[in-house]
N, C-alpha and C positions, 0 to 999 in steps of 0.2 A: 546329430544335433540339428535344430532349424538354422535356416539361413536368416542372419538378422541383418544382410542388405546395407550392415557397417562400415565405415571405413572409419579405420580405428590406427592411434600415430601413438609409439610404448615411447617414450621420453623416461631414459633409466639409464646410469655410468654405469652399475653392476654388469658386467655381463652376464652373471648367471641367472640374479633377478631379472634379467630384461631377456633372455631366453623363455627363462619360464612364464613371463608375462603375455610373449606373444604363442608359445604354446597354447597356453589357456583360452585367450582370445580365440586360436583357431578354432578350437574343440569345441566351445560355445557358437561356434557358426557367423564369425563375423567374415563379410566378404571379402578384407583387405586389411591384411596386417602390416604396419611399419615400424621399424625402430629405427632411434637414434641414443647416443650415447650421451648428448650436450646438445643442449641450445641453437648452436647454430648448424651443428650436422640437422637437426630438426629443421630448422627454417631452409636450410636447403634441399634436403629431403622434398618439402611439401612443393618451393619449386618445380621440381621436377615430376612428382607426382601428382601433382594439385590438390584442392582442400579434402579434409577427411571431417568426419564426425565427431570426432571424440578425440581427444588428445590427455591421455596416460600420463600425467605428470608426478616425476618424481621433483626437490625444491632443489635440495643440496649435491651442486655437481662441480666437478671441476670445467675449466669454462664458465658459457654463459649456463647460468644456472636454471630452476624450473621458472621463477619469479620474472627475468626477464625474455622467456621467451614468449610466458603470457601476457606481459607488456606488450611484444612486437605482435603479436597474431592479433590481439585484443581490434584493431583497424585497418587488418588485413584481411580479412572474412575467410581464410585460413582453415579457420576450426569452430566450430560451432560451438562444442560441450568441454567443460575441462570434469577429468576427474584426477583428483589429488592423490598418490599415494607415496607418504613420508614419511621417516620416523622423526620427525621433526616433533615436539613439544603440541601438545593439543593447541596450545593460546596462538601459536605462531601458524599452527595449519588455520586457525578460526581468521586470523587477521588476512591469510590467500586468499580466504571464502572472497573475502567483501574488493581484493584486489581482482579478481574476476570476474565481479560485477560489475565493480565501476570501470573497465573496459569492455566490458557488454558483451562478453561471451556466458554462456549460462553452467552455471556448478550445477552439477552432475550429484557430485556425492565425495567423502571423503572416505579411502579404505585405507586399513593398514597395512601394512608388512609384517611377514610375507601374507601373501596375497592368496583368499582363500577364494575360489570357483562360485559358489553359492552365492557370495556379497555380489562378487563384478557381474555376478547374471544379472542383477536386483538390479547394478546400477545402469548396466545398457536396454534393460529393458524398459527402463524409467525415459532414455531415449530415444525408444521405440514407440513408447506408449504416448507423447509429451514431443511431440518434436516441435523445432519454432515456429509459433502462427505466422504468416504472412499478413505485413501490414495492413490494414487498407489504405484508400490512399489517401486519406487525410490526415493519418498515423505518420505519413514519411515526411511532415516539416511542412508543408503544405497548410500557412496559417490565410485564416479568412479576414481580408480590406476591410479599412474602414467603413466603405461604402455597403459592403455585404452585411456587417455586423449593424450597423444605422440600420437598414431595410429591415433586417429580422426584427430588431428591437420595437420597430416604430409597425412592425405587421403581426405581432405577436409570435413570431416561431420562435422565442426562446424561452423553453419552457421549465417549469418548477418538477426535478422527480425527486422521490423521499427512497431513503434506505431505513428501514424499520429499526430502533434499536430494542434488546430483549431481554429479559428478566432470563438470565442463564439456569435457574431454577425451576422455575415454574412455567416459561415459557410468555408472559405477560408482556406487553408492548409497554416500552417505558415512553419513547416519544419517536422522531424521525429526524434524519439529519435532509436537508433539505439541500437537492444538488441539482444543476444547471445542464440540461440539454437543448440541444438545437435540434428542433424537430422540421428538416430542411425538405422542401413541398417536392422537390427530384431526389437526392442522396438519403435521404433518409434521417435514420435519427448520427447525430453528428456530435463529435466528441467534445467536452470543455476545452482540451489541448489544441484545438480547432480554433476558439474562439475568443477564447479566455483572457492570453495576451493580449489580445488585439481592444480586448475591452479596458484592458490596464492602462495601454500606451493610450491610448484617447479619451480617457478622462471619464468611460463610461461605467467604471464598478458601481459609483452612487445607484445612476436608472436603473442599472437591471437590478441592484438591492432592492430597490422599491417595487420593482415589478414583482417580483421572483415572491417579495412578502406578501403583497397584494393577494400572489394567486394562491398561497400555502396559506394565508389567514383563513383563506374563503374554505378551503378545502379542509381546515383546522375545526372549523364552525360547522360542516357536513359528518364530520368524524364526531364532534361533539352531540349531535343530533342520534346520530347512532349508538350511541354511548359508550364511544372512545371517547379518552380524554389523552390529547397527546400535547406536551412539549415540542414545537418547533424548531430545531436547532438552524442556524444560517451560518456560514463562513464571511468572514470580514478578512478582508486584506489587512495587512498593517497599517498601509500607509492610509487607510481607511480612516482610520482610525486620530488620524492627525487633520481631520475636518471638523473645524469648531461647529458647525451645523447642523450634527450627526446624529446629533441625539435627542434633538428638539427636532428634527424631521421623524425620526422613529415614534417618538411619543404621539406626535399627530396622527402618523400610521396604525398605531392601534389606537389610538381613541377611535379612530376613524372605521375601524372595524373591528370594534366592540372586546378585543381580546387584552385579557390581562400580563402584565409585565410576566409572571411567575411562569406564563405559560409560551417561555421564547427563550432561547440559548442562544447565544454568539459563540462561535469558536472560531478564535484566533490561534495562526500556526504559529508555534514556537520560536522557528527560527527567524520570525518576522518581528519579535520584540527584541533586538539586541538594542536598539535605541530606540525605547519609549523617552516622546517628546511630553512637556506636561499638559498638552491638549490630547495625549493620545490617555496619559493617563486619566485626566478628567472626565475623559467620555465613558473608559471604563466605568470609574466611581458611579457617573449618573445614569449607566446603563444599567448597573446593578440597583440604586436606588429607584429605579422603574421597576425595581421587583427582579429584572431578567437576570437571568444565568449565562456565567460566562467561564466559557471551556479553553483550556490550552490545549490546543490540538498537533498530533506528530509527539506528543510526549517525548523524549530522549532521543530524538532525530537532529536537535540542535545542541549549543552549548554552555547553555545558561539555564537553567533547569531550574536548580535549587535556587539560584538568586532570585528568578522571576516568581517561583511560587512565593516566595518573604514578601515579595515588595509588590507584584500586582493582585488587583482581588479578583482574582480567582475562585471559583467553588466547583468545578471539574477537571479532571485532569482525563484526555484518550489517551493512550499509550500508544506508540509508534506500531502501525503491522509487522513492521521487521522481527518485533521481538516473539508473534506470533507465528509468525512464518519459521521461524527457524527453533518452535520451541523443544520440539520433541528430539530432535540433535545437538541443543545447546544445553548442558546442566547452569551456565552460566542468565539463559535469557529466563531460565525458570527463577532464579536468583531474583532479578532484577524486577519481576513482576511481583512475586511475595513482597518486597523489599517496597516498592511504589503503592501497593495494597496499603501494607500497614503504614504507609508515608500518608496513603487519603485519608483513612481512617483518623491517624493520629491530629492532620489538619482540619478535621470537617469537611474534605473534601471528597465526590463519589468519585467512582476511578471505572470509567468505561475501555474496554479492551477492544480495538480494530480490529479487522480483517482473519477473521476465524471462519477459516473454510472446508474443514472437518471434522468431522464427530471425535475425532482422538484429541484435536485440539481442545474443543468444548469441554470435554470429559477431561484433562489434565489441568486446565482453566477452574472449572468447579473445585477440585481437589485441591488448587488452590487458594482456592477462596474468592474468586472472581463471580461476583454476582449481573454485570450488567455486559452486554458485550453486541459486537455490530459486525456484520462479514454475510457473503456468500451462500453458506451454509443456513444460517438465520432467513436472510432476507437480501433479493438482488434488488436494485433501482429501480422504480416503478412508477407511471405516470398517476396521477391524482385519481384518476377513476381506478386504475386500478388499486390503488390503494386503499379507495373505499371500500371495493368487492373486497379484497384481500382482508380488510379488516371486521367486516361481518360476524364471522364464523367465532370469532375472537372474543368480540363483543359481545353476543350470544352467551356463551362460556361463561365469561367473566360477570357477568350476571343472575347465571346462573347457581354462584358460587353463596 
């Protein structure tokens, strides 16, 4: 068998399961096999051995069990990968998934018992193929001063780029969500999580909204000259939204450059309405009465859902990536998306799907019934010109027709 260069830790009470666990491991060519029988022979184990790749978690042990030893490693940089294998209840292994997230070690994959050779190839080799990116270094917490964030604003490097959204059928551009880069004149292009905060704390979301429209109207109006016709989508903070001024500054903004309400979307993130003020709600109202369109965005990420869709006007709904991400493993997230379909349908409302990054997603999406959808595989972030070239070809086509 190849050498897969692993260091791999079998977290199993059985002994004859955890025998054969690390049998198999060797046969498949992992460099370094360990086992423990509990939790804390585990954590002491990795002491003396130091971090390994992957960690073989079985949940139900006597002792510490699988659940807290993945707590403990979770900010001990310990173990990189967890893969789950339990005869625990499907619901109770799906609810580990997300407890190995949010201690920020990366799920691997869930196998069962006993443990077949073919599947745990699939899953180390998925940590072969996918090992952690290294952050860069504005990735590691490393936010940008005030003084930096003023400079760009006031020199233009902060720039408007569009992610295309797409007609899942046909392939047709429905409109673009319009997202914030820092196009920094030494580091390059530089992340929102860079910057974004730093525009929160100091009172800056308004200017760069006005910027950011400014430079997507203009771009909106080159698209329409070509004969794209695209909806603008923008992200509003919440607290955005609780500015009496908001809205009679936007209306200026497009009169000012000649585009109509119908062809501009606001998406506000879900979990940011848990307390709509009635200035926050007012501006909704008049932002729709401007004709525009307004998106709850992160769809089921928060936890107010069904009450915000009754009571704010809304007329799109995105639906969280998560449910994307995990659809093809989850019978549950496939659930949840039929089920929100016929929820837009039934409100009038469209129902656009996140973060679809390949073709099996797309393809299970469609079969669903999902017509409009935004990700990776579709279309990545792209600066204005490119978005024009990009859009060419398109337009062409669609004229064609």
């Amino acid at each position: 068998m190849p050498n897969l260069a692993l260091r791999v830790l079998v977290l199993e009470d059985h002994a004859f399961q955890r025998t054969v666990a690390v049998k198999m491991l060797e046969h498949l060519g992992c460099a370094a096999v360990y086992a423990a029988a509990d939790g804390a022979q585990a954590l002491a184990l990795l002491d003396t051995v130091g971090p390994v790749d992957i960690a073989l978690c079985d949940l139900q042990m006597e002792g510490m069990d699988g659940i807290e030893f993945i707590q403990r490693v979770g900010a001990s940089g310990q173990v990189r990968s967890i893969i789950i294998s339990s005869s625990l209840s499907a619901d109770l292994r799906r609810a580990v998934r997300q407890i190995v997230s949010l201690v920020g070690l990366e799920f691997l994959g869930d196998i069962e018992k006993p443990l077949h050779t073919q599947g745990l190839a699939v899953l180390l080799q998925k940590q072969v193929n996918h090992p952690p990116a290294v952050s860069p270094p504005e990735a590691a917490g490393q936010l940008a001063t005030e003084a930096e964030v003023r400079q760009a604003l006031t020199e233009g490097q902060l720039q408007a780029y569009y992610q295309p959204k797409l007609n899942l059928l046909t392939g047709v551009v429905c409109g673009v969500e319009v997202l914030a880069r820092w196009v920094h004149p030494s580091r390059g292009i530089v992340s929102p999580a860079v910057f974004m905060p730093t525009l929160e704390r100091c009172g800056l979301l308004d200017t760069w909204l006005y910027q950011k429209m400014g430079q997507a109207l203009a771009v909106h109006e080159q698209a329409k000259r070509q004969g794209s016709a695209l909806n603008m989508a923008f992200n509003l903070h919440a607290g955005q939204l609780a500015n009496p001024a908001l809205t009679a500054n936007i209306k200026q903004l497009l009169i000012r450059q000649g585009v109509a309400g119908r062809d501009v979307t606001f998406e506000i993130t879900e979990s940011g309405l848990l307390e709509a003020t009635h200035n926050s709600l007012e501006n909704l109202v008049r932002l729709r009465m401007l004709g525009c369109r307004l998106s709850i965005d992160d769809f089921g990420a928060g936890f107010s859902s069904m009450q915000r869709l009754c009571q704010l006007p809304f007329n799109e709904i995105k639906l969280d990536a998560e449910f994307v991400r995990n659809l093809t493993l989850e019978p549950r997230c496939q659930a949840v998306i039929s089920s929100i379909l016929a929820l837009g349908e039934t409100l009038g409302m469209s129902v656009v799907i996140e973060g679809i990054e390949t073709a099996e997603q797309q393809r299970e999406l469609v079969e669903l019934g999902c017509t409009q959808g935004q990700g990776y595989l579709l279309a990545r972030p792209m600066s204005g010109a490119d978005l024009l070239h990009w859009l060419q070809p398109r337009a062409a086509f669609a004229g064609s027709l």
